[in-house]
C-alpha positions as MATLAB code, in Angstrom:
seq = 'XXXXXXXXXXXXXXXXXXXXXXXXXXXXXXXXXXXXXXXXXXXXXXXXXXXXXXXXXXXXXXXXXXXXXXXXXXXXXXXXXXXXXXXXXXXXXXXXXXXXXXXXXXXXXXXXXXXXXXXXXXXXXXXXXXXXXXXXXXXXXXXXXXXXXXXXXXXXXXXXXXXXXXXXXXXXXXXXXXXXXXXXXXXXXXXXXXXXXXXXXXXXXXXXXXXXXXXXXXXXXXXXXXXXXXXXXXXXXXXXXXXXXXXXXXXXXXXXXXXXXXXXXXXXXXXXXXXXXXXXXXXXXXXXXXXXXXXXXXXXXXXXXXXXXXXXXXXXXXXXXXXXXXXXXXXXXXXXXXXXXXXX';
ca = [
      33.578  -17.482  -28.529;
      37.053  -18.876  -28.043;
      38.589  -21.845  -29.585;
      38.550  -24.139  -26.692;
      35.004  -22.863  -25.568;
      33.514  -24.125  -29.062;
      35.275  -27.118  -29.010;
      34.053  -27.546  -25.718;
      30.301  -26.443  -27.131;
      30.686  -29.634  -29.948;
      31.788  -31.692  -27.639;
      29.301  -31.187  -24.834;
      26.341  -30.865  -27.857;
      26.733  -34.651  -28.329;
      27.446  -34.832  -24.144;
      23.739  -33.095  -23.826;
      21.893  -35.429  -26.152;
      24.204  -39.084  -25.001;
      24.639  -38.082  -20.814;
      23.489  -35.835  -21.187;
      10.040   -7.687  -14.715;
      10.822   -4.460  -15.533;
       8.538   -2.602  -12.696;
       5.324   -3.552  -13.875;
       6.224   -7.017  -13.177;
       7.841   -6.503  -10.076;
       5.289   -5.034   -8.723;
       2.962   -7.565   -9.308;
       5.040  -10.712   -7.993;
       5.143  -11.032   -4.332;
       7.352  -13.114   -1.925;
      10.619  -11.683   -2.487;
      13.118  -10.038   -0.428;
      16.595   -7.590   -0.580;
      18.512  -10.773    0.728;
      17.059  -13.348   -2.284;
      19.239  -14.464   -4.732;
      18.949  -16.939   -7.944;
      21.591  -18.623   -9.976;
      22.384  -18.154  -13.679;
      23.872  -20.247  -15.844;
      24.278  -18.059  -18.732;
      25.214  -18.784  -22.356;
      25.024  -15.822  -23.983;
      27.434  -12.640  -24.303;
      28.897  -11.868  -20.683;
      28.439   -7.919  -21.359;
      24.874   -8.087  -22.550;
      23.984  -10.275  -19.592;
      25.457   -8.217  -17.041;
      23.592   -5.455  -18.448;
      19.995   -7.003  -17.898;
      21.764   -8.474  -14.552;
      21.947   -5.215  -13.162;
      19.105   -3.376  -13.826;
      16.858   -6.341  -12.884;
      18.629   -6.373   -9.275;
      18.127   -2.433   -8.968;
      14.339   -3.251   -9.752;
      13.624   -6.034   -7.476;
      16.567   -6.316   -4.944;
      17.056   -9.827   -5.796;
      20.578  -10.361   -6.427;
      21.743  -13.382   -9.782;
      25.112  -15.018   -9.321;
      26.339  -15.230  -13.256;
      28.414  -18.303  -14.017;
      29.169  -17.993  -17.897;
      30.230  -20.266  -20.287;
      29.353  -22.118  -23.626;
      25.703  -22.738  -23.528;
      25.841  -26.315  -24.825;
      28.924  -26.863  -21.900;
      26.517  -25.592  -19.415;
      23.744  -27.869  -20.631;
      25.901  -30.482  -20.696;
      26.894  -29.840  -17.145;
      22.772  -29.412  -15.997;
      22.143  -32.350  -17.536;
      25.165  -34.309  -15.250;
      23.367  -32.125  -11.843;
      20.342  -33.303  -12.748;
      17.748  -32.616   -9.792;
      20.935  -31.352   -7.620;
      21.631  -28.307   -9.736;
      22.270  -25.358   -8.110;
      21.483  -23.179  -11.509;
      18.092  -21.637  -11.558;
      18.123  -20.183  -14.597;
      19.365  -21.165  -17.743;
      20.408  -18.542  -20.717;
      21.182  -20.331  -24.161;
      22.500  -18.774  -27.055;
      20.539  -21.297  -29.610;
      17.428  -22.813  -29.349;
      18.940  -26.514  -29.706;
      20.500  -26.857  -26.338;
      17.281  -25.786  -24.961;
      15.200  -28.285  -26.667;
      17.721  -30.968  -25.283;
      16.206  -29.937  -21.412;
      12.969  -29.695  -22.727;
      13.446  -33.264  -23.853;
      14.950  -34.344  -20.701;
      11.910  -33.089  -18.566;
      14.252  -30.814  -16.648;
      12.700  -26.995  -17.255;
       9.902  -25.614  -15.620;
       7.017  -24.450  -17.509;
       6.469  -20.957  -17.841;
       3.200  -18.965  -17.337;
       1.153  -17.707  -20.432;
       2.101  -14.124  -18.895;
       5.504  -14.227  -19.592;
       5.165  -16.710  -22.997;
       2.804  -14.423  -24.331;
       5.086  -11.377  -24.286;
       7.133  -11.896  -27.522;
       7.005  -13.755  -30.895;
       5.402  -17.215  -30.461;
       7.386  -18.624  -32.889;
      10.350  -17.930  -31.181;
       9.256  -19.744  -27.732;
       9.367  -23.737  -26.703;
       6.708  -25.373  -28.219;
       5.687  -26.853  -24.946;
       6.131  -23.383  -22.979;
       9.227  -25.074  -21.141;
      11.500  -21.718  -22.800;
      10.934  -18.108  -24.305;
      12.764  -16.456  -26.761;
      14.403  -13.427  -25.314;
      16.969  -11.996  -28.706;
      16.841  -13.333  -32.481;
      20.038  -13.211  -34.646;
      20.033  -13.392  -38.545;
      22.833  -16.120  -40.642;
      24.776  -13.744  -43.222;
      27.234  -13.401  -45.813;
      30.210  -11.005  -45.728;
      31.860  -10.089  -48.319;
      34.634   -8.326  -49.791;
      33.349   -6.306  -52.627;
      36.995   -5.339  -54.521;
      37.222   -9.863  -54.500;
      33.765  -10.434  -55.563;
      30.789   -8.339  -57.012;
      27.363   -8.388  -55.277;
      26.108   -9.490  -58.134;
      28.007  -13.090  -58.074;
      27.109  -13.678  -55.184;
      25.461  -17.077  -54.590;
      21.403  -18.104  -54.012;
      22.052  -20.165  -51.390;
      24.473  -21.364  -48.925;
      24.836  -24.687  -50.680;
      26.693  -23.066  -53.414;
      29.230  -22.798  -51.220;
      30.404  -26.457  -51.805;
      30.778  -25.713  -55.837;
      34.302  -25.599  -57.134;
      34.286  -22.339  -57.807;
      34.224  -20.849  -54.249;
      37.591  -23.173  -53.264;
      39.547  -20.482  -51.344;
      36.928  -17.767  -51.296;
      34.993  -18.722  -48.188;
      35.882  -18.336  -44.963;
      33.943  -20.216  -42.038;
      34.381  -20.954  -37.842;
      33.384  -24.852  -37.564;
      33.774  -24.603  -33.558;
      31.977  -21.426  -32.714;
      28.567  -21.798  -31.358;
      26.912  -20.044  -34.148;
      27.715  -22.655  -36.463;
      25.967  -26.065  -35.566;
      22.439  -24.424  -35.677;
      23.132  -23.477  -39.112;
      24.271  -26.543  -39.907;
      21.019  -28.349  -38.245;
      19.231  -25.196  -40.461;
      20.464  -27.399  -43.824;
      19.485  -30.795  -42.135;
      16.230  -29.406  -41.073;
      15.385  -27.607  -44.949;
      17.800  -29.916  -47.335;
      18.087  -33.464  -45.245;
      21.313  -34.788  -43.709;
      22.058  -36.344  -47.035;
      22.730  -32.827  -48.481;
      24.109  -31.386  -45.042;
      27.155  -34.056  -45.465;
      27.337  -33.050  -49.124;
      27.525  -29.424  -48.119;
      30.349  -29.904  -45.257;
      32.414  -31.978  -47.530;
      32.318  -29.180  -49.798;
      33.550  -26.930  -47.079;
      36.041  -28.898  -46.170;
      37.173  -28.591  -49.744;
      36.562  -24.730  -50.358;
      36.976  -23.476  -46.876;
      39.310  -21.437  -44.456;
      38.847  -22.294  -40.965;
      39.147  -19.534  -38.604;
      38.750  -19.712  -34.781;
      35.745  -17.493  -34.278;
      32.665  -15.190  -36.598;
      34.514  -12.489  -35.152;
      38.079  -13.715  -36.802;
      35.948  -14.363  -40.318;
      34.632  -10.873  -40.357;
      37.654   -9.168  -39.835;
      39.470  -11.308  -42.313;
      37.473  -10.269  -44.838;
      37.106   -7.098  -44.069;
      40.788   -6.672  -44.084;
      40.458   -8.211  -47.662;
      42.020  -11.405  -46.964;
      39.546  -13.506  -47.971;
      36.395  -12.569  -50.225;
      33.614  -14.063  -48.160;
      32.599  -15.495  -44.589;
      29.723  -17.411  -43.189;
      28.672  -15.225  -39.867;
      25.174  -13.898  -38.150;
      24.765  -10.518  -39.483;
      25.478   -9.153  -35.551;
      29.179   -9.530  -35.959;
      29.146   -7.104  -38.875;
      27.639   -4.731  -37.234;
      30.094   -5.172  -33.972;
      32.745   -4.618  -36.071;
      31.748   -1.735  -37.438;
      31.112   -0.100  -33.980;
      34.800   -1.104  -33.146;
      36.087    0.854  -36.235;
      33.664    3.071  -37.554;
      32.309    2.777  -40.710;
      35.009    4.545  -42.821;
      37.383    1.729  -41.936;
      34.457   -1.022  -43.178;
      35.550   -2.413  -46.685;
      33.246   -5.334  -46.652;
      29.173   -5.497  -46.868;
      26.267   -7.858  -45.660;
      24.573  -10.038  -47.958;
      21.225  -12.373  -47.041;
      20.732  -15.923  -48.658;
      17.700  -16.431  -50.716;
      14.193  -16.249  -48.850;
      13.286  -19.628  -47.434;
      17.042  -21.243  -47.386;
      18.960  -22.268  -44.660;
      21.734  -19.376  -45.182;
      18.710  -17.016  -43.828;
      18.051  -19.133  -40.557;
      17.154  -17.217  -37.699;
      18.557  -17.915  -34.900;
      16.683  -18.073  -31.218;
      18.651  -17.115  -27.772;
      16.221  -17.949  -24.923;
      15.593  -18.747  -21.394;
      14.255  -20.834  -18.989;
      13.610  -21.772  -15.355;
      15.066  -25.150  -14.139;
      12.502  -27.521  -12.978;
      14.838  -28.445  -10.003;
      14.935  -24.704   -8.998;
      14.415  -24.213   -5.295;
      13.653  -19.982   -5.899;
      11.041  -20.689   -9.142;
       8.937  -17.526   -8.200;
      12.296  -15.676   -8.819;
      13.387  -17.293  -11.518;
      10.091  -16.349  -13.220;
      10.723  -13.007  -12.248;
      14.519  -12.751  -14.131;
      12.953  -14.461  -17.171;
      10.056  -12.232  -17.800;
      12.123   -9.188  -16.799;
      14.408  -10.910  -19.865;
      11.232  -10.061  -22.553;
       9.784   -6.964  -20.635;
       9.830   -3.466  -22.595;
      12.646   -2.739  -19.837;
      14.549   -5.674  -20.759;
      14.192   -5.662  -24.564;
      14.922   -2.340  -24.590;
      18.182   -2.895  -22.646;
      19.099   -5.252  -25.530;
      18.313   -2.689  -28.021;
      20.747   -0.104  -26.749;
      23.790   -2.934  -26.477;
      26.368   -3.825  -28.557;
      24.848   -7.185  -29.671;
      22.580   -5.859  -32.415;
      20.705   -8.645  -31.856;
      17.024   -8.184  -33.102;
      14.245   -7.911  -30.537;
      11.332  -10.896  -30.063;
       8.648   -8.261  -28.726;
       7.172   -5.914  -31.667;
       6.623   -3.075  -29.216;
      10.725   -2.474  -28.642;
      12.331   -0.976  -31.581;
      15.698   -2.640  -32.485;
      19.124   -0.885  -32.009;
      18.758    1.734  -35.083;
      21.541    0.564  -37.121;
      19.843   -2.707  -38.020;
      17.724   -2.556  -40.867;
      14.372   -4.120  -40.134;
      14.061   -7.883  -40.053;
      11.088   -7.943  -42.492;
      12.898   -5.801  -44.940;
      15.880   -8.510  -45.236;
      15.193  -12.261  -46.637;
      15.108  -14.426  -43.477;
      14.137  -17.934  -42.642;
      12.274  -19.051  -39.202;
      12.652  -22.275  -38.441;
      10.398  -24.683  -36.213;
      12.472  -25.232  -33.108;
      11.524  -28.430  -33.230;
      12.425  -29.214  -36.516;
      15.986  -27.376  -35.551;
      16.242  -30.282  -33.028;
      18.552  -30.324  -30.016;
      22.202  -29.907  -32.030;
      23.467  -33.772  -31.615;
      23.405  -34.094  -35.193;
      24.439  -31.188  -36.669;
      27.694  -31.555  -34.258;
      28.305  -35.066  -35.416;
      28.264  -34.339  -39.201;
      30.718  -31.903  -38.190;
      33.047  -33.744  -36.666;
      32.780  -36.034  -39.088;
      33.414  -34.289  -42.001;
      36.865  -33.037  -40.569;
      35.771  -29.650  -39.607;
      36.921  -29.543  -36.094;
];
């Protein structure tokens, strides 16, 4: 994400909460024609989404006019439309800016057909969103500026004295409030403040996960805060000979690990709902999780049937941590403490 599209996202987080089928389903939805179209507001990468864009119009013949930005900006800016939105689907790249239009009453509930297609965990707890792509919080590190081995537990450790110019972290990218609400939602918001005054201490701010990853691969700084997909990304870009930096996972069960959700979800003010259903459940279809596999997102996969890209390593074989959604809540917080403790 840019700079002034994550500032944006912090701002419109506390906006949101204050103002704010692949061909097996095609074929078995009727009522749609060459000339329909539905509206996306979409959050998540503009490549990956034009990918699933595409094949879902070859399939159906229904056409989806993409407007992309910062998911929490374009929940913000459903929440201001209100029942005059012209959006009729919503793609987030968190879970929290979803749960703030559950909250407001403004998605759609989805059928059990298209819930029950990936990992329950990963869906609204109400039904109102499913969980189409899961990414996994990471360390990376520069191994000639710090051994494996000293590498710390948890993300907390982070705050200690001894890390004072060793980390590396983006405040305003998207990715970062959700792990902050990760820490409120294990730790309390007593030790998230702790933690981000610690930061502010230790840290170096850069503008994106993309700008931490390649500063430490370049050996400029000996670790970074990022989801492990950025890695990976990087290493596409210049091959792995030209990777001088590794991946490292947090401690099973701490917020470092947090999984994070990207999801959709049909507006409840949508005029084309039957649609709408259609481009979300082609979203978690074989077809569509299998388009995700073969992008450059390296995002993991929420149906168990679809094999992740290849380069990942398996998501049970590396120390994770799911979260409740709910207990994730809708971002206002997490944003705050940030802003507060002179992050951003």
């Amino acid at each position: 994400m840019t700079r002034s599209g994550t500032t944006l996202m912090l701002r419109a987080g506390a906006l949101v909460a204050l103002a704010a089928c692949c061909a097996a389903i095609v074929s078995g939805c009727g009522g749609s024609s060459a000339h329909s179209s539905i509206t996306l507001y979409n959050g998540q990468h503009a490549e990956l989404t034009s990918l699933l864009v595409a094949a879902f119009e070859k399939k159906t013949g229904i056409k989806v006019k993409i407007r992309t930005n910062d998911s929490a900006v374009l929940a913000a800016q459903i929440v201001q439309e209100g029942g005059a939105s012209p959006a009729d689907v919503y793609i987030a790249e968190n879970s929290p800016e979803l749960m703030e239009l559950q909250r407001r009453a403004l998605l759609a509930r989805l059928p059990r057909s298209i819930l029950g297609r990936g990992t329950p965990a990963a869906n609204s707890p109400t039904g109102a969103w499913v969980g189409m792509a899961l990414r996994v919080s990471s360390l990376v590190y520069a191994p000639s500026q710090v051994p494996r081995a000293q590498l710390p537990a948890s993300l907390l450790d982070l705050a200690r004295p001894e890390w004072k110019g060793k980390i590396a972290i983006a405040p305003t990218d998207s990715d970062f409030p959700p792990l902050v609400g990760a820490v409120i939602a294990t730790k309390g918001e007593g030790a998230a403040r702790t933690w981000l005054a610690g930061l502010k201490r230790n840290a170096r701010v850069y503008q994106d996960e993309e700008a931490v990853v390649a500063a430490v691969n370049r050996g400029d700084i000996a670790t970074g805060v990022i989801n492990s997909y950025y890695w990976y990304r990087l290493q596409l870009e210049l091959g792995k000979k030209a990777m001088h930096s590794g991946l490292y996972y947090f401690s099973p069960d701490d917020p470092g690990a947090a999984v994070n959700i990207s999801g959709a979800a049909v507006l409840a003010s949508s005029k084309e709902q039957e649609n709408a259903e259609r481009f979300v459940g082609f979203l978690v279809s074989r077809a569509g999780q299998q388009i995700i596999a073969a992008s450059d997102d390296f995002e993991y996969l929420v149906r168990r049937d679809v094999a992740p890209n290849k380069v990942l390593p398996p998501i049970a074989s590396i120390h994770h941590t799911t979260l409740d959604v709910a207990a994730l809540g809708n971002g206002e917080l997490a944003a705050r403490l940030i802003r507060q403790a002179g992050l951003v």
